[in-house]
C-alpha positions in Angstrom: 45.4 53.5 28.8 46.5 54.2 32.6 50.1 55.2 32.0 51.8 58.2 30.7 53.5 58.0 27.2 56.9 57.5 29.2 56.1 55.5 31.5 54.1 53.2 28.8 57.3 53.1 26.2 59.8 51.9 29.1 57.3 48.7 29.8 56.9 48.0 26.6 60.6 48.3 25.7 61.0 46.0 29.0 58.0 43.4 27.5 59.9 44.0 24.0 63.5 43.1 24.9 62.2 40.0 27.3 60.2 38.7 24.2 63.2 38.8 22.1 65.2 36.8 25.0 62.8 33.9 23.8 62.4 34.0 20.5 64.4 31.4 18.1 66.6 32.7 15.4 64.4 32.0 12.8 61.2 33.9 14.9 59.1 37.1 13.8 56.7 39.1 16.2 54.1 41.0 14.9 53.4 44.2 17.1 49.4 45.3 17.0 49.0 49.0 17.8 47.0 51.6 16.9 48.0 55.6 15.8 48.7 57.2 19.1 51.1 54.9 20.1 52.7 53.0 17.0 55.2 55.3 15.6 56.6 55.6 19.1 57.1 52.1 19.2 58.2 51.5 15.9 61.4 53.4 17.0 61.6 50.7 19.8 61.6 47.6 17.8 64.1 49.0 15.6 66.3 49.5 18.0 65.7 46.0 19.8 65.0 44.0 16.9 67.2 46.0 13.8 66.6 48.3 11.3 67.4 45.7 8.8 65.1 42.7 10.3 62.0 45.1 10.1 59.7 43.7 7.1 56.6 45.2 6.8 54.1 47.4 8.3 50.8 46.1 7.6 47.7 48.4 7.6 44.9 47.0 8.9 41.5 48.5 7.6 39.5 47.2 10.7 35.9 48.5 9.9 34.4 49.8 7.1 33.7 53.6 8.3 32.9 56.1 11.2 29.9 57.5 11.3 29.2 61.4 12.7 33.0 62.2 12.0 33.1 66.1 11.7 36.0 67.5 12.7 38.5 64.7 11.3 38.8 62.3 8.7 37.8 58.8 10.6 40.5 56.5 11.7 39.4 52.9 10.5 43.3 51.7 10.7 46.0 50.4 12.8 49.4 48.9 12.3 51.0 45.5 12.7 54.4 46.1 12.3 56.7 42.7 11.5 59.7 42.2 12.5 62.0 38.8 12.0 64.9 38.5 14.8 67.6 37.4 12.0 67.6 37.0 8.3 67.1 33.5 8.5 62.9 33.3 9.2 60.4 31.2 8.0 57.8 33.1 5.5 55.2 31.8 3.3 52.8 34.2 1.5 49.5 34.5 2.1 47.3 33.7 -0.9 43.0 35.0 -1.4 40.9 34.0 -3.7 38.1 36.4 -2.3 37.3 39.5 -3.9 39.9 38.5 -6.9 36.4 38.6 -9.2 38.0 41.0 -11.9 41.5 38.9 -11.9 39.0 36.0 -12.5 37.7 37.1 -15.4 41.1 37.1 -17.0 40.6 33.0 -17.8 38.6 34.0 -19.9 39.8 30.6 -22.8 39.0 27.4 -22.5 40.8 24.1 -23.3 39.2 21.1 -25.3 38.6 20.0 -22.1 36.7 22.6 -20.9 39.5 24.2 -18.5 40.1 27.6 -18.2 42.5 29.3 -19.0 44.8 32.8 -18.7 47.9 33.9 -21.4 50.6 35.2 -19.8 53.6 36.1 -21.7 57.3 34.4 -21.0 59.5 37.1 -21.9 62.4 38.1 -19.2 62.4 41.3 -18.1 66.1 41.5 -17.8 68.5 40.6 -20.6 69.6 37.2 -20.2 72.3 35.8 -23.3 71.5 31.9 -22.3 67.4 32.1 -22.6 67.9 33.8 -26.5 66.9 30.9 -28.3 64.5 30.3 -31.2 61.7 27.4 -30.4 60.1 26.3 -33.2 60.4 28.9 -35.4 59.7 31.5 -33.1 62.0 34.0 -32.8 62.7 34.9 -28.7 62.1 38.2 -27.4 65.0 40.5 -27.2 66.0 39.9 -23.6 64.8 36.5 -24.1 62.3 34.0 -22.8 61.6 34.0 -18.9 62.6 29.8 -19.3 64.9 27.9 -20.2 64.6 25.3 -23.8 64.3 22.7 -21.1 61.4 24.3 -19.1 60.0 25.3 -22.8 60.0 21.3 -23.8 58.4 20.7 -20.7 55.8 23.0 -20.7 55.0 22.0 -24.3 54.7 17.8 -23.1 52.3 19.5 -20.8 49.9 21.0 -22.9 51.0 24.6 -21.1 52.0 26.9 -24.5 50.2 28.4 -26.7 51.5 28.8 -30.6 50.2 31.5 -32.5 49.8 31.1 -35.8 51.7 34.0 -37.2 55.0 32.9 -36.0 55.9 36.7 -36.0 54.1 36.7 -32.7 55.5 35.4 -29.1 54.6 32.0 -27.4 52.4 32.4 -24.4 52.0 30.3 -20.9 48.7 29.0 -20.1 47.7 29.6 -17.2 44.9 27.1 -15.7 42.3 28.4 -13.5 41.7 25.3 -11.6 45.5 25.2 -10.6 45.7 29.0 -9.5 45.7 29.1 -5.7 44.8 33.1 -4.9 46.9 36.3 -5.2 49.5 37.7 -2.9 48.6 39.4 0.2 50.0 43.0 0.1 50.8 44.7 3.3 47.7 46.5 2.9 44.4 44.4 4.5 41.4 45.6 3.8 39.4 41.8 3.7 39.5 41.1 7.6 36.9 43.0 9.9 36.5 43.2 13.7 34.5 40.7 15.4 30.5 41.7 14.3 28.7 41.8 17.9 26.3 38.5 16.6 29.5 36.5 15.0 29.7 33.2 16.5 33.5 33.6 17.8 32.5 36.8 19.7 33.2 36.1 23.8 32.4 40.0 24.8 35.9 40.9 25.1 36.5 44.8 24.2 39.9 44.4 21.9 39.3 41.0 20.9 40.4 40.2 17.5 39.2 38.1 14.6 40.4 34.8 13.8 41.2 35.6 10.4 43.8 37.8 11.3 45.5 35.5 13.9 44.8 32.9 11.0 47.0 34.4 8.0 50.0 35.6 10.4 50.3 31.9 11.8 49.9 30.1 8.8 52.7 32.8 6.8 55.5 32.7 9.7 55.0 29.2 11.0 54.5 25.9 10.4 52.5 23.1 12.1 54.0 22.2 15.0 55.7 25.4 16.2 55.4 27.4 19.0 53.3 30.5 18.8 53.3 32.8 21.5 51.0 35.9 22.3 52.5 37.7 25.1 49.7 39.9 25.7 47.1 37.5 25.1 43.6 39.4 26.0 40.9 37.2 25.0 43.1 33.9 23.8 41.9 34.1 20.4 46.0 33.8 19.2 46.0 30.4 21.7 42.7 28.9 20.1 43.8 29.5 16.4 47.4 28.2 17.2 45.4 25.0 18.7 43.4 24.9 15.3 46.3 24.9 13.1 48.1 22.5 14.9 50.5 24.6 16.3 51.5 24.7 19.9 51.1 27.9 22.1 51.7 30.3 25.1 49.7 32.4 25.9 50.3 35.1 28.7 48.6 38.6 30.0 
């Protein structure tokens, strides 16, 4: 905000390179920034960090809308761009359940015991010689089934097939309902929003950001334990949601 475009990039690249000195070989960094400044810095990180250990840039839809905008579309985005400092990185995928309503309705059968249930076919998309094999009089699909006779049995002890009648037709997985655990995050996020000025977790800090976002980037590139550090830590919300997740933390600004 103080510093010219030049003079900004050569501290960051500084901050950047020193951060990396740090980080284990199994560590990502997620970068915040917003549209003046990001694509400049993107060039930074993939020099420091490696074309090839960049993973995502994530769009963050921050608010819902500007108001008054006349002269522009309105800018309700930044970028979190993740990097990883090796191949070798820890990465689990974040999973919602919210605003999944219409994916919902896809359980849409019920078990004798009143779960509910989804179809979903178990045909491989690529053909595979070893999974073309006929199950019960059903013949398999012409790249095959997605599992093996063994995973087939299994599923079937389990109550998890369905058998049409018209044996003509393909055996389906059910799916349960109760078991499902949410869908994949994309790198588009659209479910988090800036801390509302009467939200409980506000402190009056101008950039500070919502848990929820420090929340799903812990919990995907860390596990309990770890250390998470925020080098540029503004309000410590990064330090109090590492502390809540039983992680432990530095935080610096």
């Amino acid at each position: 905000d103080i510093w010219d475009k030049e003079k900004y990039l050569n501290w960051m690249y500084d901050n950047l390179m020193a951060i990396r000195s740090v980080m284990s070989e199994n560590a990502s960094i997620y970068v915040h920034l917003d549209y003046h400044i990001g694509h400049y810095v993107k060039i930074l990180l993939d020099e420091i960090f490696g074309e090839d250990n960049f993973r995502n840039e994530i769009i963050w839809k921050r608010k819902g809308g500007n108001l008054g905008q006349t002269s522009q579309y309105g800018i309700i985005t930044d970028s979190i761009f993740y990097y990883t400092k090796s191949s070798e990185y820890l990465f689990k995928t974040p999973l919602v359940k919210d605003g999944q309503e219409n994916y919902i309705k896809r359980f849409k059968y019920e078990d004798e015991n009143g779960r509910k249930y989804r179809l979903s076919p178990i045909n491989s998309p690529s053909y595979s010689p070893s999974l073309i094999y006929e199950y019960k009089g059903y013949l398999p699909p012409s790249n095959g089934w997605s599992i093996s006779k063994e995973t087939m049995e299994r599923y079937e002890a389990e109550g998890r097939l369905y058998f049409p009648p018209d044996k003509s037709q393909r055996i389906q997985r059910k799916q349960y309902l109760d078991e499902w655990e949410g869908s994949p995050v994309q790198n588009l996020w659209t479910d988090i929003y800036v801390v509302n000025p009467v939200a409980e977790e506000r402190i009056g800090y101008a950039t500070q950001k919502p848990e929820a976002l420090l929340e799903r980037i812990i919990k995907a590139s860390s596990n309990e334990g770890m250390i998470v550090a925020d080098f540029f830590g503004g309000s410590g919300v990064t330090a109090a949601v590492a502390n809540k997740l039983n992680r432990k933390f530095i935080h610096t600004d």
